[in-house]
N, CA and C of each residue as an Amber inpcrd file, in Angstrom:
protein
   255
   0.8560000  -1.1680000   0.0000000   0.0000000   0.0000000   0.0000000
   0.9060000   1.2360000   0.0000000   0.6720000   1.8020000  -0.7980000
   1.7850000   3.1650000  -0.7400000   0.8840000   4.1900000   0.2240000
   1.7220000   5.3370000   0.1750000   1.1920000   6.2000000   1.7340000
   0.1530000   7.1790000   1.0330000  -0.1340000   7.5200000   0.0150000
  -1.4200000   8.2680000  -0.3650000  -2.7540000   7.0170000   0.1820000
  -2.5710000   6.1230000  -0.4560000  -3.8200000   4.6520000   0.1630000
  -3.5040000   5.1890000   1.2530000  -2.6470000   5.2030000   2.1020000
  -2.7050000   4.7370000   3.6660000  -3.0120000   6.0800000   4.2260000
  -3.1460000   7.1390000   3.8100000  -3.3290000   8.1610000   4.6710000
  -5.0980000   8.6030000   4.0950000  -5.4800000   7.8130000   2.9890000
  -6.4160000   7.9980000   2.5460000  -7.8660000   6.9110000   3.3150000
  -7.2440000   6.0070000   3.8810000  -7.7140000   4.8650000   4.4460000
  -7.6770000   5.2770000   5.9820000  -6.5110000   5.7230000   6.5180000
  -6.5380000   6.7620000   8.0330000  -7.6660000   7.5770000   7.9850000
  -7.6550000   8.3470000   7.2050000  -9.0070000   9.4190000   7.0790000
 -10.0130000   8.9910000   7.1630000 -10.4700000   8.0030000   6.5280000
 -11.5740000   7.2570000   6.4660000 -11.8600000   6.7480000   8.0590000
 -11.2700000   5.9520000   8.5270000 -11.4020000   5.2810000   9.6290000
 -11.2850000   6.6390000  11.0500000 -10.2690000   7.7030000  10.6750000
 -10.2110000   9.0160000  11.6480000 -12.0700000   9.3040000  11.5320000
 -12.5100000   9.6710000  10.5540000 -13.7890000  10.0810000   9.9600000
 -14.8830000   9.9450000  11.0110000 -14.8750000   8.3380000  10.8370000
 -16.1660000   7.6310000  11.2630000 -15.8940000   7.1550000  12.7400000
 -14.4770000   7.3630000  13.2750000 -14.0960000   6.8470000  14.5630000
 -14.6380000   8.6470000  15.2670000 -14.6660000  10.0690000  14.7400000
 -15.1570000  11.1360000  14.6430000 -16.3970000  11.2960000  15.2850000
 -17.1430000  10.5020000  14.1900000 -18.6820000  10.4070000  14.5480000
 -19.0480000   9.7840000  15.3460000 -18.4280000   8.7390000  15.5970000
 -18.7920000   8.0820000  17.0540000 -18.5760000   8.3750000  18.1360000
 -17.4240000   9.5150000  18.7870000 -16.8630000   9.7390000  19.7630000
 -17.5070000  11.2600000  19.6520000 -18.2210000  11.9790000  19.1600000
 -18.3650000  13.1870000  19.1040000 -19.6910000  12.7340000  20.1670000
 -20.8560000  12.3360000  20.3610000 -21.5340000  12.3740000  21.5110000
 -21.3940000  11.7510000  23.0820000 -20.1220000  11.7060000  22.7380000
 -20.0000000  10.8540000  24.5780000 -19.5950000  11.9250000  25.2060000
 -20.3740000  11.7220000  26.3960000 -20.4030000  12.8830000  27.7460000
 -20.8050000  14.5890000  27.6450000 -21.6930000  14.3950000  26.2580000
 -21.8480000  15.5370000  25.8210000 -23.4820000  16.0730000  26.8670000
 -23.3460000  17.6040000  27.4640000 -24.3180000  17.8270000  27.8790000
 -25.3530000  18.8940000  27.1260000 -26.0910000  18.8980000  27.2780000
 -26.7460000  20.2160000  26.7510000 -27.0380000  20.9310000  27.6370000
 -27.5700000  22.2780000  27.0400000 -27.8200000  23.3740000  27.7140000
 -28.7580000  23.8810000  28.4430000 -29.6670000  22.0150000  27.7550000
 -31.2300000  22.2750000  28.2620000 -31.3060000  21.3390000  29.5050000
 -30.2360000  20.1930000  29.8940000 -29.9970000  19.7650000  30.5100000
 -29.6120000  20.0350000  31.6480000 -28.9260000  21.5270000  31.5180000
 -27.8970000  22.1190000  32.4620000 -29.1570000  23.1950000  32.9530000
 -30.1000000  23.1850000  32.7100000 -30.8290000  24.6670000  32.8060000
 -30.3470000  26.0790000  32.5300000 -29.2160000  26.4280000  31.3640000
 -28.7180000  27.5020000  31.4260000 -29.0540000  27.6400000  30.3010000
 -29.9360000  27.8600000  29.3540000 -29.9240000  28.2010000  27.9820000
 -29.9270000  29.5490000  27.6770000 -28.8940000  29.7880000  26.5730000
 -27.6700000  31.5970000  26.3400000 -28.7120000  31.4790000  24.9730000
 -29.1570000  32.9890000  25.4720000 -30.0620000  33.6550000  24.9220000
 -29.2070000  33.2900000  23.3990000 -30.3840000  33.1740000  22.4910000
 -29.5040000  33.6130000  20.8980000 -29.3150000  31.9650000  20.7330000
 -29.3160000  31.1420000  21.4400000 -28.9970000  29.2630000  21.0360000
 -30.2530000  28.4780000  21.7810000 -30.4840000  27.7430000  20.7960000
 -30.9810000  26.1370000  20.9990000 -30.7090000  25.9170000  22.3940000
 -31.7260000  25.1110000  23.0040000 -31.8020000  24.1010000  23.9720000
 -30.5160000  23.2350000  23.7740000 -30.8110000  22.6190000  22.7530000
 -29.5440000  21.3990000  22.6660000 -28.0980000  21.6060000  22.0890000
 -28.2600000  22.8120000  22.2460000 -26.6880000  23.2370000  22.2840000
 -25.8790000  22.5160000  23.5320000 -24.3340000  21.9630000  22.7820000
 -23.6850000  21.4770000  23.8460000 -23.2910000  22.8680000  25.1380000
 -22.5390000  22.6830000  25.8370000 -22.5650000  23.2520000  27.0850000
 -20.7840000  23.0810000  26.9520000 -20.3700000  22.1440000  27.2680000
 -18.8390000  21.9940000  26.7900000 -18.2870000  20.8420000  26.4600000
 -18.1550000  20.6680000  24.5050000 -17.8240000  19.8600000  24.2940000
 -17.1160000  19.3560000  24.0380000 -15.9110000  19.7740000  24.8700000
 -14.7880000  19.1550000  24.6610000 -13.8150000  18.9920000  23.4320000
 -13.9620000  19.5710000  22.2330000 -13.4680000  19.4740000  20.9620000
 -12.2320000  19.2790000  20.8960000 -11.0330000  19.3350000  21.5890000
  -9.7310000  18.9000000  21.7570000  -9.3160000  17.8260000  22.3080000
  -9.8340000  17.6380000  23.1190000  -9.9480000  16.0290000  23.8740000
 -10.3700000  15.0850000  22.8180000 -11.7540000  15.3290000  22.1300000
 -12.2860000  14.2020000  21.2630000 -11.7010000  13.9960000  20.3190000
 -10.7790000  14.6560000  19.8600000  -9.6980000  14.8960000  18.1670000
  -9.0220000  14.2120000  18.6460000  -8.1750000  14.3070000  20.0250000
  -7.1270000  13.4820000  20.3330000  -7.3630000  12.3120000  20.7910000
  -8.9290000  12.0250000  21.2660000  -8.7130000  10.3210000  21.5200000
  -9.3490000   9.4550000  19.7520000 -10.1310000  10.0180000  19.2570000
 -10.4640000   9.9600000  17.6780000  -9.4350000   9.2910000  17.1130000
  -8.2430000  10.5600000  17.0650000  -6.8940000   9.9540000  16.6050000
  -6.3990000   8.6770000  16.8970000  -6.3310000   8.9450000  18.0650000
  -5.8520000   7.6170000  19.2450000  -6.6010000   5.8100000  18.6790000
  -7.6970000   6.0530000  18.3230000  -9.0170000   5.1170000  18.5290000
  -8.8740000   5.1310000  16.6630000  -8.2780000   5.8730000  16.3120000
  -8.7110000   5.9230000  14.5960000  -7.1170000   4.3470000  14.0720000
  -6.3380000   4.9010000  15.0890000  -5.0880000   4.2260000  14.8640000
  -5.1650000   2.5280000  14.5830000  -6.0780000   2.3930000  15.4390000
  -6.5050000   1.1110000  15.8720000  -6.8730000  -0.0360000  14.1870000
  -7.8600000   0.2780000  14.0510000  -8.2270000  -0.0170000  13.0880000
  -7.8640000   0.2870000  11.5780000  -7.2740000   1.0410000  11.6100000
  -6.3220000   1.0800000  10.3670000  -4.7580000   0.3610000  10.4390000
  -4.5550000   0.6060000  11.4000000  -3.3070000  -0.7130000  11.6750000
  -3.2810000  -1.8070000  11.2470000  -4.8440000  -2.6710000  11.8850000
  -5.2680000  -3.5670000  11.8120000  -5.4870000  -3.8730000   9.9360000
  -6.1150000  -2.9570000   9.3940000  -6.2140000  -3.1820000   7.9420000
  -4.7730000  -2.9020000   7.1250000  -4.0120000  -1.8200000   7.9200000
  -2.5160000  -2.1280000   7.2430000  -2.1200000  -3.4090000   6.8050000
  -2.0880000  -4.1400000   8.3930000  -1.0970000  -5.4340000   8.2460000
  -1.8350000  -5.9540000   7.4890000  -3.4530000  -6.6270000   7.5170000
  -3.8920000  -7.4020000   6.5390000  -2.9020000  -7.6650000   5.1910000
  -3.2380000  -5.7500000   4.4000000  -3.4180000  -5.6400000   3.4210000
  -1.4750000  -5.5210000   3.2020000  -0.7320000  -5.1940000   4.1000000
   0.3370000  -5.0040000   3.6840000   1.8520000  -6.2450000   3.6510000
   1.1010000  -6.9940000   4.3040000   1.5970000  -8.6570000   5.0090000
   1.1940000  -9.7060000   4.2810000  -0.4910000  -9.6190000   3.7300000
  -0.6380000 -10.6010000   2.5380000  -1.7140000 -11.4840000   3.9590000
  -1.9860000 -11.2470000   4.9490000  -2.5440000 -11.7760000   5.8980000
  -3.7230000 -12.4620000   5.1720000  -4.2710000 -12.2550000   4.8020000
  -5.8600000 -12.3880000   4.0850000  -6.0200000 -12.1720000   2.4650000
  -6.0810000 -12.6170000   1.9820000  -6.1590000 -12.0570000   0.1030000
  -7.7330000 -12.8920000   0.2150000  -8.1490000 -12.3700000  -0.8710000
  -9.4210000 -12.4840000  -2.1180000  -9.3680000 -14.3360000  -2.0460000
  -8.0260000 -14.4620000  -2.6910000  -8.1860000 -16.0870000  -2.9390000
  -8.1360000 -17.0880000  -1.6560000  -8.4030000 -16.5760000  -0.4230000
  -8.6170000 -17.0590000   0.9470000 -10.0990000 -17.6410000   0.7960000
 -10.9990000 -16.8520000  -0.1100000 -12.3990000 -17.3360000  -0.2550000
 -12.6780000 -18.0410000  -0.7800000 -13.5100000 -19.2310000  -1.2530000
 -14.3570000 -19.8510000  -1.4640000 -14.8140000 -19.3300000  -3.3630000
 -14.4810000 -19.6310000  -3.9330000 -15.5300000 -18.8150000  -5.6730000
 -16.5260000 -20.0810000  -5.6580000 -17.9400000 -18.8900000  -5.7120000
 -19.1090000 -20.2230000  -5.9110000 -19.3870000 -19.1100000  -7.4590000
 -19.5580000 -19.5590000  -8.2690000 -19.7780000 -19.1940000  -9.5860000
 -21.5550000 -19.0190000  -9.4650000
């Protein structure tokens, strides 16, 4: 895998590891009883946006590693399967 794939495949997995970690421990504003004139109820309150990038990262690593070696070791190929025509 050359490093455009691999940083293109990081992204991917950074992405969606993103979306998953973006609602944990998140409060709202309607929760907190403080809602700031000018915002939504469900505005977060403090969400942490530096913390979650850095465990994202952390958590994104994981699983692209994991598809590195597969794909870069020969761990698994296509012809591991079964062809039912």
């Amino acid at each position: 895998m050359n490093i455009v794939g691999s940083v293109a495949i990081y992204f991917v997995c950074w992405w969606m590891t993103l979306l998953a970690v973006l609602p944990i421990g998140v409060r709202t504003q309607g929760e907190e009883g403080e809602v700031v004139p000018g915002t939504v109820a469900s505005a977060p309150v403090l969400p942490r946006i530096g913390r979650k990038i850095l465990l994202t990262t952390i958590l994104a690593f994981i699983p692209w590693s994991i598809g590195f070696a597969i794909l870069e070791y020969d761990i698994l190929s296509f012809s591991d399967f079964p062809y039912v025509p």
